[in-house]
N, C-alpha and C positions, 0 to 999 in steps of 0.2 A: 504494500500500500504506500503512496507516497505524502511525503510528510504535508502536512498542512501550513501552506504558505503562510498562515499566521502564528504557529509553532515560533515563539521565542529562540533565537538562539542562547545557548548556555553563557553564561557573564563569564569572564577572564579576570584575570589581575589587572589586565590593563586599562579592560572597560569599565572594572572598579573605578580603580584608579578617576579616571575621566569624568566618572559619573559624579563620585565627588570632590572631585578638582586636587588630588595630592596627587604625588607622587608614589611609584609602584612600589617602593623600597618604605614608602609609610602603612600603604596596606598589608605588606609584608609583617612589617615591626608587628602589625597588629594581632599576628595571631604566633608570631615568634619570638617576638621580645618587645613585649608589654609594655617592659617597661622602660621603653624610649620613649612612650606615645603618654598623653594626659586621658584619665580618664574617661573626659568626654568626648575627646578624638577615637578613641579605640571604641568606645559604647557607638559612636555616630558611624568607623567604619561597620564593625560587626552587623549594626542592623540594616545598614544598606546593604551588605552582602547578602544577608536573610533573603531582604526582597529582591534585588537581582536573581538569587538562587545560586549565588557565586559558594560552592563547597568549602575554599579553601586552599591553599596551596598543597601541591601534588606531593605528596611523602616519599617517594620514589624519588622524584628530582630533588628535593631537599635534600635525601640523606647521599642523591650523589654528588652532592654540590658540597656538602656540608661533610662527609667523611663521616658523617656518625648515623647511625639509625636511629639513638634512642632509644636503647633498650637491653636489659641482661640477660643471657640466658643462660637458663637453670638446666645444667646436664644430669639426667636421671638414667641411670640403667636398669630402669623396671617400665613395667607399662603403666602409662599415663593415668591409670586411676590409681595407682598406687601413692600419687602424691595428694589424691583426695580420702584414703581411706586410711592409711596407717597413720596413728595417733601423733608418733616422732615425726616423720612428716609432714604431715598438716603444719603444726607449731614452729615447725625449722622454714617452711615456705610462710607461712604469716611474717617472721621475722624478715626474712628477705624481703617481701613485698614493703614490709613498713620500712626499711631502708632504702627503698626505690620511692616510695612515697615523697619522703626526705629530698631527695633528691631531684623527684621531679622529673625520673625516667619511668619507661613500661619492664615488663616483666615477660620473656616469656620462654616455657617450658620447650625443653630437647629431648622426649620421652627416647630412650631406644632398649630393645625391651633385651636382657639379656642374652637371650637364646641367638638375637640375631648378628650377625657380622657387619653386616649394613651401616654402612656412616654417612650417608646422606644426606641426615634429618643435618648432623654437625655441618656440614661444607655450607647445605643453604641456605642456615640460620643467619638474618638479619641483625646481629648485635655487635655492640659494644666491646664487649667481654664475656667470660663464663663464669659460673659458680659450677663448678663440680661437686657433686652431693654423694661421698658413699660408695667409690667403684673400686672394684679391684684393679691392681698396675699392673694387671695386664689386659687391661681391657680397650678394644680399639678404636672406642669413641674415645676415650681420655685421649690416646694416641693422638685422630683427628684432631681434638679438641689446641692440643699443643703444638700442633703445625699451624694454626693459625695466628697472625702476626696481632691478637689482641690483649688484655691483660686478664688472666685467669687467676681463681680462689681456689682450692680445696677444702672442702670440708671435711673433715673425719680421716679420708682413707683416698689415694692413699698417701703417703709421705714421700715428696718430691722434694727435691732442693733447691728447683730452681723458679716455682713459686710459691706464691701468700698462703698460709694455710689458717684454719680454726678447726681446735678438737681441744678434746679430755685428755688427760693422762688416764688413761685405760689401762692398764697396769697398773695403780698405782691404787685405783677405784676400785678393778676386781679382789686384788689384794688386799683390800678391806674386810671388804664381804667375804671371803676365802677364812681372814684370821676371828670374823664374829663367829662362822660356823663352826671351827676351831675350837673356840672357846667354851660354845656349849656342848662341844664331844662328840660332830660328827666326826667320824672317817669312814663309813660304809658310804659312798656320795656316788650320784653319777649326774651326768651333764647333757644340757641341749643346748646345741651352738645355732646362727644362722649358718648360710652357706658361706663355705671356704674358699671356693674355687667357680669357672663359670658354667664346668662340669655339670649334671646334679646327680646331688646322691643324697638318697636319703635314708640311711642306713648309719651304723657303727664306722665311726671315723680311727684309722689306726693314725699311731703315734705322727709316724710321717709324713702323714697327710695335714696332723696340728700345724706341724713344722714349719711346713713348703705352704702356708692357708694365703693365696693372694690377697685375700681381704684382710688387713692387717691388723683393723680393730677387735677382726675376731681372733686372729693369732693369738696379738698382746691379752687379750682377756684369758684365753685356753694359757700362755705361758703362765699367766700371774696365779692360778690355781694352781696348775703343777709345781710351780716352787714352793708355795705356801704350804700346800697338802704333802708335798714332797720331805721338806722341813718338819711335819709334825708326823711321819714315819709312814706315809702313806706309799707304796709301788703306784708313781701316776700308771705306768703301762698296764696297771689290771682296775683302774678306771674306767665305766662305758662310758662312751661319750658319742652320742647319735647327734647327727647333724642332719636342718631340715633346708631343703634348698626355698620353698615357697614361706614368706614371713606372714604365717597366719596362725589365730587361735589354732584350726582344729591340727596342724602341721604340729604346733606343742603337744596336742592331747596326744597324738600320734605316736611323738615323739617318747612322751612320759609312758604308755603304752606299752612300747618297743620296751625302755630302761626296764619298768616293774616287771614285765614276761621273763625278762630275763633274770631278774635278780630282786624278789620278790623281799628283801630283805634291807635293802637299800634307805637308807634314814633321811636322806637329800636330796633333791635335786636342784643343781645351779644350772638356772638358764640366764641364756647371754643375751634375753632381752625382757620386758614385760609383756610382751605381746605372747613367745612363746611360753614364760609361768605361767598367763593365763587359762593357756592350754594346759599345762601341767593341772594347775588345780580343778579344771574342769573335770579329768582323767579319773582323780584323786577321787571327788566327788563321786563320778561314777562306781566308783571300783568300793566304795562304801568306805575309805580311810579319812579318818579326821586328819586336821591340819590345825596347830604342828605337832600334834599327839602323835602320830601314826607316822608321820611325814611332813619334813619340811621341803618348804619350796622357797624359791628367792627368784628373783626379775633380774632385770638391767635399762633406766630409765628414766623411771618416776614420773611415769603416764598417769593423767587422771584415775581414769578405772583401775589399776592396778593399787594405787595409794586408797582410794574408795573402797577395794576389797582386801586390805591390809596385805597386802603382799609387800614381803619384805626387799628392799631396791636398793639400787643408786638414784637419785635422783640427780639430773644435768639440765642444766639451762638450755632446753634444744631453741626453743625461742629466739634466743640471746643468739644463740650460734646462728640463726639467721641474717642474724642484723648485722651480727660481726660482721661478716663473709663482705654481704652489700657493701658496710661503706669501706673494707679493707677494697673491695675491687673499685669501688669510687671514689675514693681518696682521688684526689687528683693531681698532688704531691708525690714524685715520683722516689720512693724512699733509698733505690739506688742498688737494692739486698732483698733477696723473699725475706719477708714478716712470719711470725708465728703468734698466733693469740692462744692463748689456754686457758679454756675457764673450769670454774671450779669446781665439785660434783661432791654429790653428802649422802652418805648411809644412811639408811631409812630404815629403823628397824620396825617393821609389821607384826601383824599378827601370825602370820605363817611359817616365820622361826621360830622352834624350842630346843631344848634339850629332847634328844632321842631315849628312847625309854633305855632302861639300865641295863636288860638282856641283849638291847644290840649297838653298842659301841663296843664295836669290833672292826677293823679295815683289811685294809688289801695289806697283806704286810707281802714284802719281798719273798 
């Protein structure tokens, strides 16, 4: 059908411009930097734009004019609901978001889901920079991620040298938790980690595999138990320790499942996250054992529901660690050196740690 010779053509910057008598570099200002222009200049462009039906200038041509897009991106190696469903993420992405707020850029997500090889989503993301959230060093979105000529964060995992990073001392946290269960006379224990590698298994992890764990936050957590438990006369090698590749309650229940089939004896379980104790005590419940009479269980976290159903944590500012991250990558101050932030992290002790009844402290002896 052909157009209707009364059809308006579309307004431009320059037929702005014209229409109300400034310069294209003032209607410009006006929707890119405010604040050259006086309030009433900018209120009188903008509403003449409305009614021309002038959009705006074109974000494409700006960010190739301008070298910047305007925007961070969040590298997840999970798939994209992952950063709407799990607890630690939600609170680690609010944080970021409110440090782009601050800032006055967008936000936007690099989902690439483990399993695949594919780095794509990296090459033809529009941003700034990256925040990497949580990937194992060998993984070849990080790779992509560091070939490109922008400035990059790390959060958590994994440990680069030659960018900004924010995490815990994860080692320092487990090894808390490690010397309370200690205290009260586990050593019959066994363990649920997340995934180690990009592999999956979900089965009993041997020694080796602790060792070589690309994901580092979970290494350092599996070493700082083995030392501690090691130190109070435990054989870590006849420790179970099931690791769950998918981060979800029923992956914990699973997991807890797996440990008590096997070793129906067992006074502890340390999981390496709150998501998966959860699963643990759901398991617990089923199987009819009280907690911590029958069985203790512990997190890694200090996620709302967790602290709600007194499970015994770490609690860490994931929050905080979002914000870090943000303005460590927007700093605009070029510090010359990778930065490291480390913030602080507190034993929470719940309702779900006790003393194991007096017939079974007993361990793994050598």
């Amino acid at each position: 059908m052909a157009r209707s010779l009364n059809a308006r053509r579309p307004a431009t910057l320059a037929s702005l411009a014209a229409e109300l008598g400034v310069s294209r570099t003032t209607v410009s200002n006006a929707y890119n930097r405010p604040d050259q222009l006086s309030p009433e200049l900018r209120r009188r462009v903008l509403e003449t734009a409305r009614r021309l039906g002038y959009p705006g200038p074109d974000p494409v041509a700006r960010s190739l004019r301008t070298r910047k897009a305007g925007a961070v991106g969040l590298l997840l190696t999970e798939n994209l609901s992952y950063a709407f469903r799990d607890p630690a993420a939600i609170a680690f992405l609010e944080g970021l978001a409110l440090a782009c707020e601050d800032a006055g850029t967008g936000l936007m997500l690099v989902p690439a889901s483990p399993e695949r090889e594919d780095v794509a989503a990296v090459h033809r993301a529009g941003v700034d920079g990256f925040v990497v959230y949580s990937v194992p060093d060998d993984d070849p979105h990080l790779a992509a991620v560091l070939e490109r000529p922008v400035p990059t964060v790390v959060c958590d995992q994994p440990e680069i040298g030659t960018v900004d990073r924010v995490g815990i001392d994860d080692r320092g946290a487990m090894g808390r938790m490690a010397r309370h269960l200690i205290e009260l006379g586990h050593r019959r224990i066994g363990v649920i980690c997340m995934r180690l590698a990009r592999d999956r298994n979900d089965s009993f992890v041997p020694v080796h595999r602790q060792h070589e764990a690309h994901f580092h936050v979970q290494r350092a957590r599996l070493e700082a138990l083995a030392t501690e438990f090691t130190s109070a006369g435990v054989d870590w090698t006849g420790v179970p320790v099931v690791e769950r590749f998918d981060h979800t309650i029923a992956s914990g229940s699973t997991a807890a499942a797996q440990l008590l089939d096997r070793d129906p004896e067992i006074t502890a379980i340390i999981c390496t996250s709150d998501i998966l104790g959860l699963g643990a005590l759901a398991e617990a419940q089923r199987r009819g054992l009280r907690v911590p009479q029958d069985l203790t269980v512990t997190g890694f976290d200090g996620i709302p529901e967790a602290e709600r159903l007194g499970l015994t944590t770490v609690r860490q500012p994931v929050l905080e660690k979002g914000r870090a991250a943000g303005r460590l990558l927007l700093d605009t101050v070029d510090p010359g050196r990778p930065r490291t932030v480390t913030l602080d992290t507190e034993l929470i002790v719940g309702t779900s740690s006790g003393a194991p009844k007096p017939a079974a402290q007993q361990w793994y002896g050598p």
